[in-house]
Every structure is written in structure tokens, then in C-alpha cells.
N, C-alpha and C positions, 0 to 999 in steps of 0.2 A: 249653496246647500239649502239655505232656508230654514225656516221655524218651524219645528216637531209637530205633526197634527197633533190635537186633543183630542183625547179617548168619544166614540159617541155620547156615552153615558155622562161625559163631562159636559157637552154642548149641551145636551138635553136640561140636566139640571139649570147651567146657566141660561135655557132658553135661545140657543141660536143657534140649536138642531136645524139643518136645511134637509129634507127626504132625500131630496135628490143625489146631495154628496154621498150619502149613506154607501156604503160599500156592502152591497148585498151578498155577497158572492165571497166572504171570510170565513176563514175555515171553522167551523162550529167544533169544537172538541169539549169531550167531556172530560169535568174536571175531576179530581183525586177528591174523595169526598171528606170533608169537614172532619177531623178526629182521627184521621187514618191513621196508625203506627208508621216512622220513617223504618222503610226493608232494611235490608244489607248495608250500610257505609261501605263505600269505594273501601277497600283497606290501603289504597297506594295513596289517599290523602292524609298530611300532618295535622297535629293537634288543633291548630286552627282553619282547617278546611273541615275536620268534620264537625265542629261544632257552627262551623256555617250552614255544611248541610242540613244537621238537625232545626234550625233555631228557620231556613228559608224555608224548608220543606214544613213546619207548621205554619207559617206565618201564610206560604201562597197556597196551603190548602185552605187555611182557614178565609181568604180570600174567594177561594173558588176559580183560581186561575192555574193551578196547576194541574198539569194533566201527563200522562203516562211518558208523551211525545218530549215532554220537556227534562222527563227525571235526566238524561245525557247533558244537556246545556246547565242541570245545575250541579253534575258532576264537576264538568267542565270549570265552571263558575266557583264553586269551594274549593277546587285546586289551587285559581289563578289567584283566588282569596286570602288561601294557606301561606302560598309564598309571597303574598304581597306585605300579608303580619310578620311574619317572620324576618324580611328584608326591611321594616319598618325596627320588628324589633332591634336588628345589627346592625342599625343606624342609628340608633338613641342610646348603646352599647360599646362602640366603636367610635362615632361621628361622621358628620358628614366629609371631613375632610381626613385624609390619612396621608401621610407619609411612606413613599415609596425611593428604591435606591436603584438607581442604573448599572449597567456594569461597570463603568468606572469607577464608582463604589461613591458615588455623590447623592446626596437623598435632596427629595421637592416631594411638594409639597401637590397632591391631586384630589378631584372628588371621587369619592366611594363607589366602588362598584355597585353597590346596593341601591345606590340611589337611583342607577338605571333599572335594574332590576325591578326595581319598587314602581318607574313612572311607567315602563312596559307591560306590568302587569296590571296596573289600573287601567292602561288605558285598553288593553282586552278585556278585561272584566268587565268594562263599558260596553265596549264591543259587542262582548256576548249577551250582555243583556236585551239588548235590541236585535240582534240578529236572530235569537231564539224565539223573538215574540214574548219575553216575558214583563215587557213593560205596555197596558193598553194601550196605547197609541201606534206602537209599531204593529199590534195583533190587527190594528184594525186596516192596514195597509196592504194585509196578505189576500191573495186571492185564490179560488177555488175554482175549480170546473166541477160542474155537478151533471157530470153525462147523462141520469136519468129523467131531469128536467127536459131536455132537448129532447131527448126521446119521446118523451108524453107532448111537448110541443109539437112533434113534426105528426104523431097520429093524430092528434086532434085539430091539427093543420088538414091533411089526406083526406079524414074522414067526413 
């Protein structure tokens, strides 16, 4: 798999910006500007997903990395968040380990449903943070076609 590129902006400051790797051709989107009010909360998200939405949606605006494209992935992202607090809470409630009875009526001893629940949903919420682009490094991997560049290429090629 290999080591996550670093953001350009990170090269640059540490000075081993190379031009040439630069990925020209990233999608430029414009971000939700600084101050914005959070809209609508999902209402299908629990107490602790909307207070993630609230608390990321200032944090990447004030960033200047969130943009219109991304409000669904931090849907997304407050959901898998909600039930990963919640399944964290019923496992510092309950324990990690719980007692279960067969039908023979003989109880053992197992680990917690929750505690899948909880490693599945982190490790989406991982997931989705890079799949969405909203970590710089993975934005700077995406690539764009920009069809009226070609276009003004090929007449000023003709011409």
C-alpha cells in the first residue's frame, strides 16, 4: 500500500515541494465560507452524530476545506460517528465481555457485540474520510479533466 502522500502545502512549507509531482489537474472546489451557519442536521442522526456534524462542519469551514460536494460524506461521517459513541458508550456500561446461554441452558462466557460494532464503524469512518477527499492528502490524488483547456489547446494548435 505505501505511505499516504503529504499535502502540497506540507512539502512546500518543509521545502521539498518538487513542480513536477504537483498534480495539476485536482479538482479546485470552492469552499463553504468561513462563518457559515451549519443548514438542516440529517434528523436520522443520534445525539452524538449531530454534535459531530455541528462541531466538523465549523471546524472544515473554518479550514476552508469544506465544500458543498462534501456536506454528504460528512453526513455520512456523523452517522458512522454517532453509533461508534454510542457503541463505545455500551461497552463501558455493559463490558467488554458478557455472558451468554445456549439452548441447553449452559451460560459462557463471549466478547460484546458492541465491540464489533464499534471496530466497524471506525474503521468506515476512516474510510470515509479519505474516500471523500476530506483529508489534504488524499484531495491532492484526485484528478480532473478540464475539457476547455483542450479545447483552447487544439485552436491555438490549428490556428
Amino acid at each position: 500500500m505505501g505511505r499516504n502522500a503529504l499535502p502540497d502545502a506540507v512539502k512546500a512549507a518543509k521545502g521539498t515541494l518538487q513542480p513536477c509531482r504537483v498534480n495539476k489537474n485536482k479538482p479546485q472546489v470552492e469552499a463553504i465560507p468561513e462563518g457559515t451557519k451549519v443548514g438542516k442536521i440529517p434528523a436520522h442522526l443520534n445525539k452524538y452524530g449531530r454534535i459531530f456534524y455541528k462541531d466538523m462542519f465549523a471546524r472544515l469551514t473554518e479550514m476552508g476545506v469544506l465544500s458543498e460536494n462534501d456536506l454528504t460524506g460528512l453526513e455520512l461521517m456523523a452517522s458512522e460517528y454517532g453509533v461508534y459513541i454510542e457503541a463505545q458508550h455500551r461497552l463501558k456500561a455493559e463490558g467488554y465481555v458478557i455472558e451468554g446461554t445456549n439452548k441447553n441452558g449452559a451460560t459462557y462466557t463471549m466478547v460484546s457485540p458492541w465491540m464489533n460494532i464499534a471496530a466497524t464503524k471506525l474503521k468506515l469512518l476512516n474510510g470515509m474520510m479519505s474516500k471523500y477527499g476530506l483529508n489534504p492528502s488524499d484531495r491532492d490524488k484526485i484528478t480532473t479533466v478540464n475539457l476547455t483547456d483542450d479545447k483552447d489547446e487544439l485552436e491555438s494548435f490549428l490556428n
